[in-house]
Structures are given as C-alpha cells and as structure tokens.
C-alpha positions as CSV (number, residue, x, y, z in Angstrom):
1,X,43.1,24.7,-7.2
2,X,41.5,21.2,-7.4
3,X,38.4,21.9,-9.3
4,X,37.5,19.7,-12.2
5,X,37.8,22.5,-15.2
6,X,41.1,24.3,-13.6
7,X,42.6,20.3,-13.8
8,X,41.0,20.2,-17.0
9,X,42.4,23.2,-18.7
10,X,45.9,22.2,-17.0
11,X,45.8,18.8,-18.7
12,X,45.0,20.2,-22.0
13,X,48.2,23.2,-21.9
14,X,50.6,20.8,-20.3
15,X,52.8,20.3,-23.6
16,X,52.5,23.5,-24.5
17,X,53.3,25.2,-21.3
18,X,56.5,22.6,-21.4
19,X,57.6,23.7,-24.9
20,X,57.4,27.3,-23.7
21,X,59.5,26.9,-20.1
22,X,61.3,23.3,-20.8
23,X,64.2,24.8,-22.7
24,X,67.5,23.5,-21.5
25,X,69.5,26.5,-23.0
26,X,68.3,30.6,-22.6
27,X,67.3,31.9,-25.8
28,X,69.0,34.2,-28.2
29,X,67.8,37.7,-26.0
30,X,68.6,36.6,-22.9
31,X,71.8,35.2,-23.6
32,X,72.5,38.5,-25.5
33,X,71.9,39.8,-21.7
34,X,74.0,37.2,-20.3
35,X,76.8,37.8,-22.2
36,X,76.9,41.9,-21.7
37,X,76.5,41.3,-17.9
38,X,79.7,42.1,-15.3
39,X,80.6,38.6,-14.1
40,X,78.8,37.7,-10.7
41,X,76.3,40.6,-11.7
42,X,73.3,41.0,-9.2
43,X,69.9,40.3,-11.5
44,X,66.2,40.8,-11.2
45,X,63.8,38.9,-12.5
46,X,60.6,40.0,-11.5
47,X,56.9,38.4,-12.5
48,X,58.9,36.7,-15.6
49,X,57.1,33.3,-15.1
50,X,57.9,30.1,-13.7
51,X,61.7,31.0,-12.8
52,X,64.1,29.9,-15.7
53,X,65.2,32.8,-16.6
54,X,67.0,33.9,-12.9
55,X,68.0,29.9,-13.4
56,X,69.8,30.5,-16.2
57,X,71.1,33.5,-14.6
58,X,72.1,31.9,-11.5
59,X,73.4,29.3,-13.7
60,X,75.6,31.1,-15.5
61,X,77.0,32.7,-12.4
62,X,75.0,35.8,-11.5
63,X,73.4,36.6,-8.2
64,X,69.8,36.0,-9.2
C-alpha cells in the first residue's frame, strides 16, 4: 500500500498504534494466562494483532 492517504492515515496513528503494541511487559490478563500455563505449554495466538502477545509467550518459555 503506497498510496498517498493509506501513508497519510499511517502517519497520523503511528503513536498511537505504538502506545497500543510497544509495551515491553504483557499486561495484567495475559500474564494472569501466563502464570496459570504448564511450563513449555503449546499456545495459539490466532488474528491477535501484530504478534506480541505469542512474543511474550514465547518469551516466557512457551511454544508459541
């Protein structure tokens, strides 16, 4: 997508879209998930966004 209003609308939601995926911790629900999990569990994570969820996952040892 190189057309001028997609790059447009991209410019104008980059901070926000950041504040919502940049997190460098999971948040309180999924570490609530985290922490009831077998370790080495096997996880799906399945049209959840950009992916930082099954990286915190995978992170935390799990077989995202």
């Amino acid at each position: 997508m190189s057309d001028r209003e997609t790059l447009n609308v991209y410019a104008a939601k980059a901070k926000e879209y950041q504040a919502l995926v940049g997190a460098d911790t999971p948040d309180a629900d999924l570490q609530r998930f985290l922490d009831a999990l077998p370790a080495g569990a096997r996880v799906l994570d399945i049209g959840c966004g950009p992916g930082m969820a099954a990286g915190f996952m995978a992170a935390a040892g799990h077989k995202a």
